[in-house]
N, C-alpha and C positions, 0 to 999 in steps of 0.2 A: 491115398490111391495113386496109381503110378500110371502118369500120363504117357501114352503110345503117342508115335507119330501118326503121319497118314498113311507112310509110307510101311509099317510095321502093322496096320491093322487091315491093310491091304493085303498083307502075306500070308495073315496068321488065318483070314476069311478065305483062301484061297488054296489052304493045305487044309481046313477042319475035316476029320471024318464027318459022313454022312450027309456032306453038305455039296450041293453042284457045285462044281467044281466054275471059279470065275477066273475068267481073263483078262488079266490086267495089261493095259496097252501104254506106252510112252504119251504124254500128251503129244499133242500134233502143232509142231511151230506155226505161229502165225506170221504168215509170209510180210515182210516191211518196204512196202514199197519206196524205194529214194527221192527226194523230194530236193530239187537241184534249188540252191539258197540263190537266188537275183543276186547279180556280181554289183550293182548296187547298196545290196545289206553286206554283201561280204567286206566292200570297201569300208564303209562305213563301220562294223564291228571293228574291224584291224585296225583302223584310227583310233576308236575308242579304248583298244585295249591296252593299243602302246598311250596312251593320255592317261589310263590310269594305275600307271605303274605307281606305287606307293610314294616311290622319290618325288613322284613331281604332285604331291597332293597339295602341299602349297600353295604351289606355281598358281598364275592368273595366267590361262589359256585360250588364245582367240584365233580360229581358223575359219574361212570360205574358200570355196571351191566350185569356180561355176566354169560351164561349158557357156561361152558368147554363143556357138552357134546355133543350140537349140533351147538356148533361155534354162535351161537346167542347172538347177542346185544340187553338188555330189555330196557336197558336206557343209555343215553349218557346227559352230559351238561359238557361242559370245561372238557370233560377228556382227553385232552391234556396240559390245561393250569397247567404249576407248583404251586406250594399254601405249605406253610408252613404244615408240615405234623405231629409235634409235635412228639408227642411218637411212630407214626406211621414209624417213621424211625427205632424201633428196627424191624419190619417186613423184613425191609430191612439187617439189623446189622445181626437179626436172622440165616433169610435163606441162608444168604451166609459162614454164622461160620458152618454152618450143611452139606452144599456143599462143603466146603474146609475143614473142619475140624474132621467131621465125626461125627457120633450120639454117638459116644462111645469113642472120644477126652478126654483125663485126663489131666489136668494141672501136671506138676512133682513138689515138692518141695523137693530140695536134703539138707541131711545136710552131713558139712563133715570137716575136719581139717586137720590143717601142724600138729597138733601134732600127741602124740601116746596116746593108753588108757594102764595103767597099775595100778593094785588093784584096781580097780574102779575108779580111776582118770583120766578126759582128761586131758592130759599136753600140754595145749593151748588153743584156741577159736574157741568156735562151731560157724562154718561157717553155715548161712542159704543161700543157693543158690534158690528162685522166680524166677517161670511166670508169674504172675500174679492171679494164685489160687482163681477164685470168692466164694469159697464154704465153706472157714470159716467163718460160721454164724450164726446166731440163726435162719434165718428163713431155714438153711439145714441141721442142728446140732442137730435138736431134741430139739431146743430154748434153745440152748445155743451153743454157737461159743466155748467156751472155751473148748467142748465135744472133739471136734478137736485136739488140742494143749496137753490136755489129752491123747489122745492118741501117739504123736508123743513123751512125755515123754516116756510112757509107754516102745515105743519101742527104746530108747534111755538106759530108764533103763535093756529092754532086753537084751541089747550089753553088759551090766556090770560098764553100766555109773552112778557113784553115787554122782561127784563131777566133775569141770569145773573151772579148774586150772585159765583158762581165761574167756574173756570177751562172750557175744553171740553179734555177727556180721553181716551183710548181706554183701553178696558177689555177683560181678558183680552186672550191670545196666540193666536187661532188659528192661527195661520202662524208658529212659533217658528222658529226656524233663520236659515238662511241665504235672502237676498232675491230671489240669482239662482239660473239652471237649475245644474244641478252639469255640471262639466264644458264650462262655457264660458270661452272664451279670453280671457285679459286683454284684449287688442285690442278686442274687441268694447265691452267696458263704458260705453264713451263716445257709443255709438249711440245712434237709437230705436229698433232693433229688439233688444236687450239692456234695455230698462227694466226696474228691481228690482221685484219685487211684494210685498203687506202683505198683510192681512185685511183694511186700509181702503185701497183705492184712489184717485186721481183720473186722469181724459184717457189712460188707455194709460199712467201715468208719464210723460207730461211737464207741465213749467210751461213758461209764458210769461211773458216775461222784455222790460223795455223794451230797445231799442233804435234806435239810428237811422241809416239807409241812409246810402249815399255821398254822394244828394243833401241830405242835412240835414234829413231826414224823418223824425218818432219813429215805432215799429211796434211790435209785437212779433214776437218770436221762441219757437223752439220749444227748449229744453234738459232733459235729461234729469232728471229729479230722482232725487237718490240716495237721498232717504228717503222714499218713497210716502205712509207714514201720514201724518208731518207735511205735504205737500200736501195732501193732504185736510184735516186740520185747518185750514189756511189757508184754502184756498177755502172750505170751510163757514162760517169768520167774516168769511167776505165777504160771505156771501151773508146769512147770520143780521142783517149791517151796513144790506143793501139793505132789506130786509124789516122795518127798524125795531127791531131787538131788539138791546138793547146786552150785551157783555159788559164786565164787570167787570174780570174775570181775562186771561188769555191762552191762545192756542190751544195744546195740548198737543204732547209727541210720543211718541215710544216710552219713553224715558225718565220719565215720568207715569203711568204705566199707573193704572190704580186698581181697588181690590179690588171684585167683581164681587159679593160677597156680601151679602146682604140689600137690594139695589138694588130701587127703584119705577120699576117700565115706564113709560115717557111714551105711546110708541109706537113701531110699528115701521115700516120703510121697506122695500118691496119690491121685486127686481129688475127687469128683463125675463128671460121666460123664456127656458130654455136654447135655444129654437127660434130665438133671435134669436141668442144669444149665437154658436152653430154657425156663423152665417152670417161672423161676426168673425172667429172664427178662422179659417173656410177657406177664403174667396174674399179677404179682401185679405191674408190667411196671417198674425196678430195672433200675434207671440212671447208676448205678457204675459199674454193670455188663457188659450195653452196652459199656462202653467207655473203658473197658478191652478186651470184645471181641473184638473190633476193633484195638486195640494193638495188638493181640497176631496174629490178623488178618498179621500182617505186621510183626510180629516177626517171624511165621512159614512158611510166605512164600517169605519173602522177608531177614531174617535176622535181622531186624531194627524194634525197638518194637514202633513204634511213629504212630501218629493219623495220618499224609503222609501216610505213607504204607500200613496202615491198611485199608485208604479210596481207593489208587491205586488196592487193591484187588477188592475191593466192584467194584468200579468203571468198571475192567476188568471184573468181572463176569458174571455182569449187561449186560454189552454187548456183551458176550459170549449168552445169551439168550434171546438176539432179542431185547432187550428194548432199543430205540432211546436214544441216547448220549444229548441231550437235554431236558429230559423228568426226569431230577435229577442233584441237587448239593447237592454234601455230606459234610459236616462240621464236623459232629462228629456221634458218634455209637450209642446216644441215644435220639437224636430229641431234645433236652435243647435248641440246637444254634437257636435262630433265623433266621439265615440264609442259614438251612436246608432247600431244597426246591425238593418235589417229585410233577410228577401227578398223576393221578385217576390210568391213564395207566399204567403207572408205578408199581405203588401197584398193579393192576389185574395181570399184566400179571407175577409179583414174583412169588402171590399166586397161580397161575396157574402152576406157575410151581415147587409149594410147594405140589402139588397132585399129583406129580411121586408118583410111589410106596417105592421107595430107600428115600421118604421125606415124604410122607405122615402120616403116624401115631405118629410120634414123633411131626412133627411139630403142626399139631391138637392137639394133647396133652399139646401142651403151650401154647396155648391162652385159654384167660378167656370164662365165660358160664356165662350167665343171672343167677342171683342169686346163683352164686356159691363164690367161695371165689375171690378175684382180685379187678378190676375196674367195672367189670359188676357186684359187689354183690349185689349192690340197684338200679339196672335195669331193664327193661322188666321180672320183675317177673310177673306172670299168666297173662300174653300176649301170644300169639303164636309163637312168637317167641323165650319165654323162654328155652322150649326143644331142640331146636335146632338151635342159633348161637351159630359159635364160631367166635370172634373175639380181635379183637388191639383196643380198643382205643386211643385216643393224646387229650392230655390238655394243652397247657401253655397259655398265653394272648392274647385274641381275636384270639384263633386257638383250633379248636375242630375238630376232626379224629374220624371216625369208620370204618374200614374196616375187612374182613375176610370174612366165608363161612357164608349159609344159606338155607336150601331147605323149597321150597314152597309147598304147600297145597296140591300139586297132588307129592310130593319126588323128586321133581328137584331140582340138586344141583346148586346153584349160586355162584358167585363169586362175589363182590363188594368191590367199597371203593368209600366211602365219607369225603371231604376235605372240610374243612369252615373256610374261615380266612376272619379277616378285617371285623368282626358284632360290633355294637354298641352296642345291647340290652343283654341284662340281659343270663350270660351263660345257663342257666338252660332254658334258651327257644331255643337256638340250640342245647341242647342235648336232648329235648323234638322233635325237627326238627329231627333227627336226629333216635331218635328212633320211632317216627312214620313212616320214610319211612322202616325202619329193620321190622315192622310190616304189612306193604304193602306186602314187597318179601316175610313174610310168608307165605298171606292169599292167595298169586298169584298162580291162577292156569290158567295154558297156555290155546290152543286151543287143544279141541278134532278132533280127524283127523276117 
């Protein structure tokens, strides 16, 4: 039997002779009234959908997003789960040096001697007594580190010092131990961003070393120094050389140390404050910086200048301000260690509570901006985002970070952080991930009430 449509037994009813004639009408659309989707769900799908792009099914993915001003959650996924946080731990390093330390912390560097000075002679060895001093540099120096060391001449020469009977020394261990962060990988050691640190530093830990190009050209070059203090001894009898003032002896190194007791102060030499220092660390993301803050971290509050102490601080902080003892393990001050581990949570609720007043502007001031100098310089330029984050990012192997502030489209300030370890695919596609959702929280504008 030969099955008709509806639409065919419509027709064939509606031409039969002798039959009333029926009138077949169109059905009648049912009108769809538009149902406007909360720019809340909408945020929240578009996160979701760039997160489930097939490339990143691997990935381990942890994001928060909260508004401080009205206690509001925009987005959540694993922001409890911990995730390697890479450079993202100096967020951490940061805000707790600025809470215990103060925005106007100076490192001291004292010089001083068992001898005496007489005619312009010290009769003995200029002792250098370190804290750790991150701020002989070129990138704090006016590019050039040696600017520093210049000057501590100068004022050496002030006292009437023209010559240095003995040797130049370091005196006392603040920074005993070991030079690197704990927990970093052989591989790295030969970088710049692995430079060892002392209690007397120079340049971030590098020397400059002659060299000459392809074309036959001398220059210098940048290599790592494996022994910090002795760079700075060096450069200081460089400088103490320029400035006229001869030594006798030879620059010392760790091996020289000299006993600290009954020593005559010459003078002391002052940092830049921590307000500068912050900017080091967080906008061009300075490894050697962090892994000193978190010494001096344990030096000033504990006595004992080791990566222990420094982490004991952090750690007590941490949970002086409500963050779950679970929600972080510290390894070191600068996120190197692979076995650095924050959550989402974690990072919000520091930066939360980087928006006191007593932290607020300093800390803003050191992180990087979309196309300004740092890690964001080739980032969300002419985005909408540009003008207005500021954040941290973290880089090291199959681990990419961005977290910090951002106001959306209608001036609400957000708070996030996003955590991506354990991707397969090509980095430059989760920092493309990465900075599409920073461009979401720009364009996001809330519900009108």
């Amino acid at each position: 039997m030969r099955i008709r449509t509806f639409a065919a037994l419509a027709f064939a009813a509606a031409c039969a002779p002798g039959q009333q004639q029926v009138i077949v009408t169109a059905p009648v659309p049912v009108p769809t009234v538009a149902v406007s989707q909360p720019p809340i769900d909408l945020l929240r799908r578009s996160i979701d959908s760039l997160v489930a792009d097939p490339k990143f099914r691997n990935a381990h993915f942890g994001l928060l997003v909260v508004n401080p001003g009205t206690g509001d959650t925009l987005y959540s996924r694993n922001a409890s789960k911990i995730m390697m946080p890479a450079s993202n731990m100096k967020i951490i390093t940061g805000a707790v040096a600025l809470a215990q330390l103060g925005a106007d912390y100076r490192y001291t560097t004292r010089f001083a001697s068992h001898g005496t000075i007489s005619k312009g002679v010290l009769k003995g060895d200029l002792v250098v007594i370190g804290n750790g001093d991150p701020t002989i540099s070129d990138r704090m120096r006016k590019d050039d580190a040696m600017n520093a060391l210049r000057d501590v001449a100068d004022s050496l020469k002030a006292r009437g010092i023209t010559r240095i009977a003995g040797n130049i020394v370091p005196g006392g261990d603040a920074f005993p131990g070991t030079n690197y962060g704990y927990g970093w990988e052989l591989g790295y050691l030969d970088d710049y961003y692995a430079a060892p640190v002392d209690e007397l530093n120079y340049s971030e830990g590098m020397d400059k070393v002659p060299a000459r190009t392809k074309a036959g050209k001398d220059t210098l070059v940048e290599v790592v120094s494996r022994q910090p203090l002795k760079s700075f001894m060096f450069y200081l009898n460089r400088a103490l050389g320029e400035r006229g003032i001869k030594v006798s002896g030879k620059a010392g190194d760790s091996t020289m140390r000299a006993d600290t007791t009954g020593l005559q102060s010459i003078f002391e030499f002052r940092s830049l404050p921590m307000k500068d220092i912050l900017r080091v660390l967080e906008t061009p993301s300075q490894n050697q910086t962090g892994e000193i803050l978190l010494r001096s971290l344990g030096l000033e509050k504990t006595g004992y200048g080791v990566p222990d102490s420094g982490i004991a601080v952090v750690e007590k902080q941490l949970l002086a301000w409500g963050i779950e003892k679970d929600g972080f393990q510290i390894v070191d001050g600068s996120g190197l260690a692979r076995r650095d581990l924050l959550s989402p949570e974690t990072v919000v609720r520091t930066l939360v509570v980087m928006m006191r007043p007593e932290y607020r502007d300093v800390f803003l001031a050191s992180l990087a901006v979309p196309g300004g100098s740092g890690t964001l310089r080739n980032r969300l330029k002419n985005t909408p985002a540009a003008n207005n984050l500021k954040a941290k990012t973290g880089s090291i192997s199959n681990s990419r970070a961005l977290s910090g502030y951002i106001n959306t489209a209608d001036a609400q300030l957000l708070v996030f952080s996003l955590l991506l370890n354990n991707y397969t695919v090509d980095a430059d596609d989760v920092t493309g991930l990465a900075d599409k959702i920073a461009i979401l929280l720009a364009t996001y504008r809330g519900p009108t009430h």
